[in-house]
C-alpha positions in Angstrom: -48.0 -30.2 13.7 -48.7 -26.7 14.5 -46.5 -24.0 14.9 -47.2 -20.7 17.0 -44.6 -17.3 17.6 -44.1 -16.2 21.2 -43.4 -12.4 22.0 -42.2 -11.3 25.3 -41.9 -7.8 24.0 -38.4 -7.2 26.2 -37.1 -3.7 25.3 -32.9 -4.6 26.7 -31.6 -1.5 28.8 -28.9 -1.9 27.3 -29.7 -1.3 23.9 -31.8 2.1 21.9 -34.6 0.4 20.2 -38.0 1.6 22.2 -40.8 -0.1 23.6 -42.7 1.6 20.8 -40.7 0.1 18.5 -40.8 -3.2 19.8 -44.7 -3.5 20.1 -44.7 -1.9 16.1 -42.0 -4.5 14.9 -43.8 -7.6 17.0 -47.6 -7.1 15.4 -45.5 -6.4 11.8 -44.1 -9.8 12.2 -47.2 -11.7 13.5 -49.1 -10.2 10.2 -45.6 -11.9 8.0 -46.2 -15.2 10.3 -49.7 -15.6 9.5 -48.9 -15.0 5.6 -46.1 -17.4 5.6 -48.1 -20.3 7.3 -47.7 -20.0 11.5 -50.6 -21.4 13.2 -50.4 -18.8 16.2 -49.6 -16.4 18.3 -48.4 -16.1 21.8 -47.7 -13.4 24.7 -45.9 -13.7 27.7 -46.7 -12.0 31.2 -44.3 -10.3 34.1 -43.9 -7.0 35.5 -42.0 -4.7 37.0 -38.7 -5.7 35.1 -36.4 -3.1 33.3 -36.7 -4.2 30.1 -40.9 -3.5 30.2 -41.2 -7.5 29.3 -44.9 -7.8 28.7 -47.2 -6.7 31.5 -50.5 -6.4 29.6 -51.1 -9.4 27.6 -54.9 -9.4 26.7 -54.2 -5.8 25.9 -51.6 -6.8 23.3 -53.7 -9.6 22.2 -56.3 -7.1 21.0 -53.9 -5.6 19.0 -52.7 -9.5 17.6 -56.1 -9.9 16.7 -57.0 -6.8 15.5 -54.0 -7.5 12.8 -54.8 -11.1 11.9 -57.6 -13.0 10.2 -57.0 -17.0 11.2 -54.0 -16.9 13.6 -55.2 -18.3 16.9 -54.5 -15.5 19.9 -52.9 -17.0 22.9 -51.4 -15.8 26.3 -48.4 -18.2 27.6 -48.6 -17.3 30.3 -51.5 -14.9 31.6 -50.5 -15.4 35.1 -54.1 -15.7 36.8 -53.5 -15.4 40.6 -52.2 -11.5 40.0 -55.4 -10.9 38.5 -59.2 -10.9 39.7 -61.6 -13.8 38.2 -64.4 -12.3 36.8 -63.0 -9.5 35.1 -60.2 -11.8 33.4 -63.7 -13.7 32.4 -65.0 -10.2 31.1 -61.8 -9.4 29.3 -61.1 -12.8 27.4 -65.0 -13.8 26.1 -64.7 -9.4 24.7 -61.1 -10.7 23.1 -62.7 -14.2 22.2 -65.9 -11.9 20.5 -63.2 -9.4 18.9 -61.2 -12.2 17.1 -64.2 -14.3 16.4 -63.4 -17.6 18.6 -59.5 -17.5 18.3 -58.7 -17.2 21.6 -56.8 -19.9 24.1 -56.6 -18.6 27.2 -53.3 -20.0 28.9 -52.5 -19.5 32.8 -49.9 -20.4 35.0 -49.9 -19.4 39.4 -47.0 -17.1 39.1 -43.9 -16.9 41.1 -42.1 -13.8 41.7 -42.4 -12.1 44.8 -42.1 -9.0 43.6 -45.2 -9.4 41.2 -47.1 -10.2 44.2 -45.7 -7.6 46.1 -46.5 -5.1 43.4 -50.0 -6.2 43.3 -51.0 -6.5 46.6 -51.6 -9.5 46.7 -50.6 -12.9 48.8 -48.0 -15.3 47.3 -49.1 -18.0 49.4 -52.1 -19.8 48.4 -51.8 -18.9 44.9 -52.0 -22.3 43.6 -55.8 -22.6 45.6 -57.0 -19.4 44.5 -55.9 -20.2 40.7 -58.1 -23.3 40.8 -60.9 -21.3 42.8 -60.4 -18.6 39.6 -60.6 -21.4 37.1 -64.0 -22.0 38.6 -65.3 -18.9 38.3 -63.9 -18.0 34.5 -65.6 -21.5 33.6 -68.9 -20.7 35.7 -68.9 -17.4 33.6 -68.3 -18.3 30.6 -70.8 -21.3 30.7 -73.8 -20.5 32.6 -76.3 -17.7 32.1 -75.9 -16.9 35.7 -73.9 -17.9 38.7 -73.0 -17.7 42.5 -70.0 -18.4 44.5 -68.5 -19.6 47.7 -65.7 -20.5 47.9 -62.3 -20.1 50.4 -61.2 -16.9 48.7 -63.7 -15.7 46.4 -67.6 -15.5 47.6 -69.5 -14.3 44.5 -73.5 -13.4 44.6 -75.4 -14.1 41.7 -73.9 -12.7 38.8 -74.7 -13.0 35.0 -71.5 -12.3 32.7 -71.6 -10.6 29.2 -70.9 -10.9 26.4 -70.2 -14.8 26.2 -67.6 -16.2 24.2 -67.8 -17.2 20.6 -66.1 -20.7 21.3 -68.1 -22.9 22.9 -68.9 -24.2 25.6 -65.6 -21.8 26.0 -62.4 -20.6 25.0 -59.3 -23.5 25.2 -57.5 -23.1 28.7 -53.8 -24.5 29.0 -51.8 -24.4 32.3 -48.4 -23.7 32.0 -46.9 -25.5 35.1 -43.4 -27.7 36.7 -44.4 -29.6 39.7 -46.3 -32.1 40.4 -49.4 -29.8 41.9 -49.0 -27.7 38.4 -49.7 -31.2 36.6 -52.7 -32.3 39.1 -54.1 -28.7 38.3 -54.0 -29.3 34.5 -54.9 -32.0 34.0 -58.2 -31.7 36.3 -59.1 -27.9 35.0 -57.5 -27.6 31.5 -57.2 -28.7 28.1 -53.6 -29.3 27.8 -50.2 -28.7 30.1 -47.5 -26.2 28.4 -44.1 -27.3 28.7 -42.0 -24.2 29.9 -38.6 -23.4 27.8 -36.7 -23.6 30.8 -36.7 -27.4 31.0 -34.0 -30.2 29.0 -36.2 -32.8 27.0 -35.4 -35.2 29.8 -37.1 -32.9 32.1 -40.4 -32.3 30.3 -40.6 -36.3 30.0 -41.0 -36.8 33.3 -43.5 -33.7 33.6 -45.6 -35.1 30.8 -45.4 -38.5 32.8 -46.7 -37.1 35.6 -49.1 -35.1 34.1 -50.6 -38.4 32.0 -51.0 -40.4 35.2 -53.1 -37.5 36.6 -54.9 -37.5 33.2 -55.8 -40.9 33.8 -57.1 -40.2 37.0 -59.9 -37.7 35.3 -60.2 -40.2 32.3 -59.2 -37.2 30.5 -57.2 -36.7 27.1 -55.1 -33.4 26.3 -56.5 -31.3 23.5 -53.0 -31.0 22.4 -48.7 -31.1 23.6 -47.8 -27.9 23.1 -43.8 -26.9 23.8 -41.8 -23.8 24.2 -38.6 -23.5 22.4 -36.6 -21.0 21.4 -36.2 -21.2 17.6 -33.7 -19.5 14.9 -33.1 -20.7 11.7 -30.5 -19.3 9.2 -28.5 -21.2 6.1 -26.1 -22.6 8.7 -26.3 -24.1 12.5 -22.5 -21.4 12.9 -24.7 -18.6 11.7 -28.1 -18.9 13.7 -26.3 -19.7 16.9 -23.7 -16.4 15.9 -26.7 -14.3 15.4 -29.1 -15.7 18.1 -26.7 -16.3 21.0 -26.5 -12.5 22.3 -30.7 -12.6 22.8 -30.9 -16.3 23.9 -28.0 -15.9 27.1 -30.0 -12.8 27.5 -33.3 -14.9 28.5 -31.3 -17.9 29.9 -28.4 -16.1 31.8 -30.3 -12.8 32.4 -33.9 -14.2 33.4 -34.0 -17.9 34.2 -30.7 -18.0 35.7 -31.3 -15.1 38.3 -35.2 -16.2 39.1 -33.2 -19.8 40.1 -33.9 -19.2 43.3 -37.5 -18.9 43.3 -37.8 -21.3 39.9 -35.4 -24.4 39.9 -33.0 -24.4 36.9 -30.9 -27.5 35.8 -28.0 -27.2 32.9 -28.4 -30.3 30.2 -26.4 -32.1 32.1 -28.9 -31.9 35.0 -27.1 -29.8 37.8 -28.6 -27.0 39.3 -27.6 -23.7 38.7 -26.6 -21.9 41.8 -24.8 -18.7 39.9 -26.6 -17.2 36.9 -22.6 -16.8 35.4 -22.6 -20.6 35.2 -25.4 -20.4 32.4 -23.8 -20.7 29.1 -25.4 -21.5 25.5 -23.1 -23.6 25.6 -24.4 -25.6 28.4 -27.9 -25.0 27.4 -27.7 -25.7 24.1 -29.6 -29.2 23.9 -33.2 -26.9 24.8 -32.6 -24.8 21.7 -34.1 -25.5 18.4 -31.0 -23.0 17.1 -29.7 -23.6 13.7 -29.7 -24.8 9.8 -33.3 -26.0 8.2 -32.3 -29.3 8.3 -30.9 -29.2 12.2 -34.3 -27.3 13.0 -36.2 -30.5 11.5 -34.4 -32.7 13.2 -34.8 -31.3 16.4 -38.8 -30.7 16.2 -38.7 -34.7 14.9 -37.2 -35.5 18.4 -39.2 -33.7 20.1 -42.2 -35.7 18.5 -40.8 -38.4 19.3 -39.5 -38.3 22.8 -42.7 -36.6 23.9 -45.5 -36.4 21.5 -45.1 -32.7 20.4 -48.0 -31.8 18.1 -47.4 -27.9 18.8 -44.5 -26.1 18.9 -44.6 -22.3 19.7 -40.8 -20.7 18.6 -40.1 -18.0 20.7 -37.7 -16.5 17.7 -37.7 -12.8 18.6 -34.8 -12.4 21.0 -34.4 -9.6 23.0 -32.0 -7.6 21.0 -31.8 -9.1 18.0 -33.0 -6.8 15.3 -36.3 -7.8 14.1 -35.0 -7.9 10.2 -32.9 -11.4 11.1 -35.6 -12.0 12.7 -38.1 -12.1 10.0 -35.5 -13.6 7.8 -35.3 -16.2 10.5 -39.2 -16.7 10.4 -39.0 -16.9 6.4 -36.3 -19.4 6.1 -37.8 -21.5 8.8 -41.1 -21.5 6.8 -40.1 -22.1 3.5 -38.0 -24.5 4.8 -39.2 -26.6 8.1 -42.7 -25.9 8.0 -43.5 -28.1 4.9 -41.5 -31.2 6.3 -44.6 -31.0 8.9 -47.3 -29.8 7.0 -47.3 -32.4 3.8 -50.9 -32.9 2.9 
């Protein structure tokens, strides 16, 4: 098992601490993960939201690896279709070269209109220009020179540098939910991302889907990486007392008012049609929220119900001040991490 952080860097309007603040405190606490045994490190994309959630991720994962030495740098998710193909190839084999092969490059299409919209650039199509990009990034990365003609993107012969440290390249996962999102992993990446916002039941049909498509390619995954989020304190009362504020925040605040561009079911499997309806209480089965020993029974399930091998905690909550936070990390890794890392 590995185990990753995710930052979304999410400064809440409603509270004093600055965006400043928040970048300082996250790169503190990925320097105190990678000295207390987390495997790596992971930023979010969107834009255009009050809270300045994180708009620049290979940006801030200069900074990430600037202040590590072994963490592996990833983006979850660098949302591809907002961005143009050859200079995302430019910016990640300079980040792979900075951090000296640490880098996996993780993508998903995007949904938001208004991230389109702010971009200028078409909503529709998104999915076939994403796998046109893919293309291209690979092309790049890969071959001394290339050319390219496709639908979208007609490219003349162009040689990329530098190249990546990792080859043939860096590691790409695809962060997806339907059944196109699967197809698309499973042909152009190494492994498919399962997105926080789903039950367990959920993500056992995606990864169902995903491994008949896998078959298809005669393809393996690399890896089953999942997003949870994660708090650990002494008791279960305690990490859901100190955690619930920032967790409804993400739930309630963001998933529950993007349901009607990005489908979200309760745990007992009903849609949500009014972000009030979202409770922790009727999310609470997606959680890995609570006591060392409930946190280790949890990530066994996981395992077990769908193969986990990778779990990356998103434990800083917007809000929640970073000192419970780190206490959270600490108790979680003296605690849950050597159950998974005997040997």
């Amino acid at each position: 098992m590995r185990f990753g952080l995710l930052y979304s860097l999410q400064a809440r309007p409603d509270q004093p601490a600055s965006q400043a603040r928040i970048y300082r405190e996250m790169l503190e606490q990925v320097e105190a993960g990678e000295d207390l045994g987390f495997d790596s490190a992971w930023l979010v994309e969107h834009h255009f939201l009050a809270d300045g959630i994180c708009p620049a991720p290979l940006v801030t994962a200069a900074a990430m690896a600037a202040r590590t030495r072994r963490m592996t740098i990833g983006t979850s998710m660098y949302l591809l279709p907002l961005h143009r193909p050859v200079q995302s190839a430019e910016d990640v084999a300079v980040l792979d070269n900075i951090s000296n092969g640490r880098i996996i490059l993780g993508v998903a299409a995007g949904y938001r209109p208004e991230e389109f919209a702010g971009h200028a650039e078409e909503r529709s199509g998104r999915e076939r220009r994403m796998e046109e990009q893919l293309e291209i990034m690979i092309k790049a990365w890969t071959t001394e020179s290339f050319s390219y003609q496709g639908r979208y993107y007609k490219i003349p012969e162009t040689s990329v540098t530098p190249k990546p440290v990792q080859k043939p390249r860096p590691p790409i996962w695809i962060g997806a939910s339907t059944r196109g999102g699967f197809r698309r992993a499973a042909r152009w990446a190494d492994a498919l991302v399962a997105s926080p916002r789903h039950h367990i039941a959920e993500l056992k049909q995606h990864f169902a889907v995903y491994g008949e498509y896998l078959q298809q390619f005669g393809k393996y995954p690399a890896c089953v990486p999942v997003i949870r989020e994660v708090y650990c304190a002494p008791t279960t009362a305690q990490a859901e007392a100190e955690a619930r504020d920032g967790v409804m925040y993400i739930h309630g605040g963001m998933y529950g008012k993007w349901a009607g561009v990005r489908p979200l079911r309760d745990d007992q499997g009903e849609l949500v049609k009014d972000p009030a309806t979202v409770t922790f209480e009727s999310h609470r089965e997606r959680f890995i929220i609570g006591s060392p020993d409930h946190c280790v029974r949890e990530i066994q399930r996981y395992q077990g119900e769908l193969g986990m091998d990778c779990l990356i905690c998103w434990m800083q909550f917007p809000g929640v001040d970073a000192d419970k936070t780190l206490n959270s990390m600490r108790l979680f890794a003296s605690e849950v991490l050597p159950q998974f890392k005997k040997g």
